[in-house]
N, C-alpha and C positions, 0 to 999 in steps of 0.2 A: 303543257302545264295547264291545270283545271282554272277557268274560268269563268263557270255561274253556278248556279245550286243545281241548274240541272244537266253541268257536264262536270261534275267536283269529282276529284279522284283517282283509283285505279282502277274501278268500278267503270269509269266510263271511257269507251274502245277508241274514242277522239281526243284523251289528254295523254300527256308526256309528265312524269312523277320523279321530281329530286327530293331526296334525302339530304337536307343540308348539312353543311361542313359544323353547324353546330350541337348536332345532334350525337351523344352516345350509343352506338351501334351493334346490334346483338346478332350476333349470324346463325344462333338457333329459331332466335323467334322468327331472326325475317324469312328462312326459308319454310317456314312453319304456316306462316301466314299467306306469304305468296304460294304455298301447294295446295290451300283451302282455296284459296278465289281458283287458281287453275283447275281444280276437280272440279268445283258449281260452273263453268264454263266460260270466266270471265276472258274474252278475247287478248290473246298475245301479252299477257301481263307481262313475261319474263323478259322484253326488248322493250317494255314503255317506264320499265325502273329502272334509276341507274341512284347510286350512292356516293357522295365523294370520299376521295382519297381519304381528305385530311379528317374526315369520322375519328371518333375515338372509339376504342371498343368495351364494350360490356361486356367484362368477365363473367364468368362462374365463380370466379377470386373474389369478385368483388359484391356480388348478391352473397356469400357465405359472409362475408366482412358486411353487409347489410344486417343481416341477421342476429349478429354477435353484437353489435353499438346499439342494437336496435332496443336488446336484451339488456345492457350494461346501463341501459336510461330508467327501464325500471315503469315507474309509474308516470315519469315524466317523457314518456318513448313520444316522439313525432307524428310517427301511422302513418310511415312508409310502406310502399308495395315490396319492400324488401325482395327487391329486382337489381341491388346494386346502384342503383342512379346516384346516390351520393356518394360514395365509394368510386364511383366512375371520373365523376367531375372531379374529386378529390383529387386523384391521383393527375388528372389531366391537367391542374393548378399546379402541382407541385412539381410538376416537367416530367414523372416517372413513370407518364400513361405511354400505353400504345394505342398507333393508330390503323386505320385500315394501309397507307401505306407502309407501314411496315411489312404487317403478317404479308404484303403482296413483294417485301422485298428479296430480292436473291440471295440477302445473309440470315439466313434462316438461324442461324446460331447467334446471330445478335437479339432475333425475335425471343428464342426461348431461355437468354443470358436473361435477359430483362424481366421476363415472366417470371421464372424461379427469384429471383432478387425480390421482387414487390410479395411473392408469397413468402421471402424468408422473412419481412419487415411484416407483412402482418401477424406470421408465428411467433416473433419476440415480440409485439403489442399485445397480443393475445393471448399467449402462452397456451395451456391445456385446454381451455375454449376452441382456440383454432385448433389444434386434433382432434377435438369429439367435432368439430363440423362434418366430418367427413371428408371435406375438399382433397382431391388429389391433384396437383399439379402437374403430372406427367400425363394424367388422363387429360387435362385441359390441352397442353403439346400438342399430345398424339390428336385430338378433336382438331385443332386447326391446319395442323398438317393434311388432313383430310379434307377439310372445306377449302384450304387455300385456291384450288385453283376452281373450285364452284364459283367462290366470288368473284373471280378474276371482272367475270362481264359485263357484271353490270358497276363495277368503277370507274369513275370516270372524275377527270379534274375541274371542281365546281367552278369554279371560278372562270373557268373560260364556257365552260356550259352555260352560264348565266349569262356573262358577256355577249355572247352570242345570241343568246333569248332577247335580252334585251334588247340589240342593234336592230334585229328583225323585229322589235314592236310585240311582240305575241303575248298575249292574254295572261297572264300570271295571277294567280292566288293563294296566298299564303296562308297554311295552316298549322298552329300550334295547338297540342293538347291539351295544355296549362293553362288559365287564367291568370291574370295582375297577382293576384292575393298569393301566389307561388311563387311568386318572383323573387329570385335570389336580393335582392336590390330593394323592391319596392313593397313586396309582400310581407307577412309575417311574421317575420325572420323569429326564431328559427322554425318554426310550422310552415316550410317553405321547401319549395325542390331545388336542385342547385342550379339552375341555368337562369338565361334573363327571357322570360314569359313574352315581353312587352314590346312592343315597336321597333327598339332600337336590339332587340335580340332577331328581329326579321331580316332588320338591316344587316348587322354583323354578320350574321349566320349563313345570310345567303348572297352577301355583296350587292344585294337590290341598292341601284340608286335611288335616293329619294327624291329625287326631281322625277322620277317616274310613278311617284305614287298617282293613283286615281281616287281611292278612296281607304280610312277606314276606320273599320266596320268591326263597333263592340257587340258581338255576341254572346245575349243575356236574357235568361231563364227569367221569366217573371215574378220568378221568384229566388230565394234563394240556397246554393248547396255547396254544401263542404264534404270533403274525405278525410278521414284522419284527425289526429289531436290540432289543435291550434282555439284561438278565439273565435265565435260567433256570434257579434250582437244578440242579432235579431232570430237565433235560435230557436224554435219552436220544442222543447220539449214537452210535451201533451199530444191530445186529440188530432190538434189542426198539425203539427210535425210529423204524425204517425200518418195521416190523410194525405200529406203532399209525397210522402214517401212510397204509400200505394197505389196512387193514383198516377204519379209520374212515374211508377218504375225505377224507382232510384236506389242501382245498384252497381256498383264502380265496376266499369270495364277490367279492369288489371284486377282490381282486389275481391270483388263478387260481397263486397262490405255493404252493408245498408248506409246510402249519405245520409248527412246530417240535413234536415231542413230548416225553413223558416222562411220570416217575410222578405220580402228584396228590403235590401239594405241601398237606399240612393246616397248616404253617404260615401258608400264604397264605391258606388257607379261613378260618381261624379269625381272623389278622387283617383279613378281610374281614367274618367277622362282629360284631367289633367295630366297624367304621363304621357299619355299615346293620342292623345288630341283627334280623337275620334272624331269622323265626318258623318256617323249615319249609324244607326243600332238595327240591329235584330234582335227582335223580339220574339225567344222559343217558347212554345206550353203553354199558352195563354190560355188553352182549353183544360189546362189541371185543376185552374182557379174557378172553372165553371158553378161547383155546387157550395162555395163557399158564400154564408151571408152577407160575412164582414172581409174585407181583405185590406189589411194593413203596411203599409211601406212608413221605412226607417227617412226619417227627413233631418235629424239631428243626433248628437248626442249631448247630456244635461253631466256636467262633473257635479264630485260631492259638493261644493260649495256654490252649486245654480249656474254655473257658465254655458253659454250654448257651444257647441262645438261641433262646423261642420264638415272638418277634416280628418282625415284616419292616423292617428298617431306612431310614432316610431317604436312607443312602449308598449311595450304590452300591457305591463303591471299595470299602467295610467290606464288603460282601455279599462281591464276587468273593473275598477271605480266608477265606470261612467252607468248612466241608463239611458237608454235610449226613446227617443221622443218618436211618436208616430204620428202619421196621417191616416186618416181610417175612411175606407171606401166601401158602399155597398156594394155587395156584388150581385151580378146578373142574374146568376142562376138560372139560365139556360144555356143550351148545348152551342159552344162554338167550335164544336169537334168540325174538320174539313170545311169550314167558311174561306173563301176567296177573296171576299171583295168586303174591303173596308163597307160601305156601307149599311151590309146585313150583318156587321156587331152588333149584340146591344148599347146602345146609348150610356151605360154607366163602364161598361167594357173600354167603349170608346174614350169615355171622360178619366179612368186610369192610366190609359198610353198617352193620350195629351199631357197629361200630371207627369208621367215620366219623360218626355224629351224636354218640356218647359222649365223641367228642373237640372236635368244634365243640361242643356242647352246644344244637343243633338236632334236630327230627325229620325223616326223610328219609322225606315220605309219597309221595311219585312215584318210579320208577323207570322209568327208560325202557329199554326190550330191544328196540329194531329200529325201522327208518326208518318204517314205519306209525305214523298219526298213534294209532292207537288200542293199539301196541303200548307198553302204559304199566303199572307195575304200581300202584298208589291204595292203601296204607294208612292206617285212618284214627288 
């Protein structure tokens, strides 16, 4: 399992890579993705992944039912990658999901009782909507009868794979694709993905004991970005939003959607760091902020009637009345593209990232200055 920034992944030919038990599981994209790293020549990918049983899977059933709820919200849609994921979870709550043990079980006819059942209940939700999707359920069948025993190899029972990582000590690092603010629980809601994003979703999902934690470690853009409908304080819509968006590159993996930008919001960092009691920040892009004059961070929010407010509310509705109080920093404006070493920041650079651990009440030992993997700055 990956270990530091410079052996993270399946990218690198000395880590071992699980799929936890809490993750919805798509066996088009995984073998989609693992035949791209095997063509670029990434060494022995297909014996260093393994996936647990207890996976749930990401239908085709369930992206066309993405697509259909997605359509029936209108103006008030979420800005889902309409890949299924809430669809997925859904059915997985409601006890009528399948899992990777299943499709790996010897009653195959149990498998495909099930499948046809969840597509009849979505055609009487949906009525003539679900037949112009196109979805064919039998072609979904016949697709897993075909992969069934592809998969077979790389599943494997989490739970004792971890147990066993564990007893032997070995290096662990935990990666999710979501941030706090998706969090089914603590995010959003409903601007939110269906899983738990946050610390105790690490836990869960992958049986890690917490008496073996060593660190961790919020990972946060120096600024800030959202995909999709939901609330944005600190928003930028203008010049400097259009500026962080071309200069970072900000274009969703899954969705190919331009993010939303804006300033960092330390109110959300800080009640971020109350869920998951962060030991230490990484600091990514520090080098996006190079040509800006002024650079701004969120330190409060003001409600209509003057109140400060430095916590991120359960309402939404109550957020849209607030404004938000800023802090305003000059900026450097010079190049901290590939800088290493704390020291050769600029000085106002450096007076920003002190302003941000001083106020989460974290150390910010990473800092990242440029898209090379080794462009990082490490204080200890």
């Amino acid at each position: 399992m990956p270990a530091t920034r410079s052996t993270s992944g399946l990218i690198s030919p000395t880590t071992d890579n699980l799929i936890g038990s809490g993750v919805v599981f798509n066996t088009e994209q995984f073998f989609k993705e693992l035949g791209s790293l095997d063509a670029k020549g990434v060494p022995n990918v297909h014996a260093r992944i393994h996936v647990s049983s207890r996976c749930h899977l990401n239908l085709t059933l369930h992206a066309a039912v993405d697509g259909l709820s997605e359509g029936k919200l209108g103006a008030e849609q979420i800005g889902t990658t309409k890949r299924g994921i809430g669809p997925s979870y859904s059915t997985k709550a409601a006890r009528d999901g399948l899992r990777i043990a299943d499709l790996l079980s010897p009653d195959t006819a149990t498998f495909e009782r099930k499948l046809r059942s969840m597509a009849e209940g979505y055609r009487q939700r949906y009525g003539e909507l679900f037949d112009q999707s196109g979805y064919d359920v039998e072609a979904e069948i016949a697709k897993f009868n075909e992969c069934r025993e592809k998969v077979r190899p790389y599943v494997v029972d989490a739970v004792e794979y971890m147990s066993t990582a564990q007893a032997a000590k070995r290096s662990i690092l935990v990666e999710g694709s979501q941030a706090l603010m998706l969090d089914l629980d603590y995010g959003t809601y409903p601007y939110v993905t269906s899983s738990n994003t946050g610390l105790g979703g690490c836990i869960q999902g992958l049986t890690l004991s917490p008496y073996n934690l060593k660190e961790v470690i919020a990972v946060v853009k120096a600024y800030t970005t959202r995909v999709g409908g939901g609330p944005f304080p600190t928003e930028q819509l203008n010049d400097d939003g259009t500026k962080l968006q071309d200069i970072g590159g900000e274009i969703g993996v899954s969705t190919g959607r331009r993010r939303r930008c804006g300033w960092l919001d330390l109110v959300v960092l800080k009640y971020s760091m109350a869920v998951n009691h962060y030991t230490a920040i990484n600091l990514t892009k520090l080098d996006v902020l190079d040509t800006f004059p002024t650079i701004r961070v969120a330190t409060a929010y003001i409600t209509p009637d003057g109140r400060k407010v430095t916590t991120f509310p359960a309402d939404l509705g109550e957020l849209e009345k607030y404004e938000v109080e800023y802090t305003d920093f000059e900026g450097w404006q010079t190049s901290t593209s590939g800088v290493r070493e704390w020291d050769e920041l600029p000085a106002a650079a450096q007076k920003y990232i002190l302003f941000i651990e001083e106020f989460v009440g974290a150390k910010v030992k990473w800092i990242g200055t440029g898209q090379d993997r080794e462009d990082m700055i490490v204080r200890s």
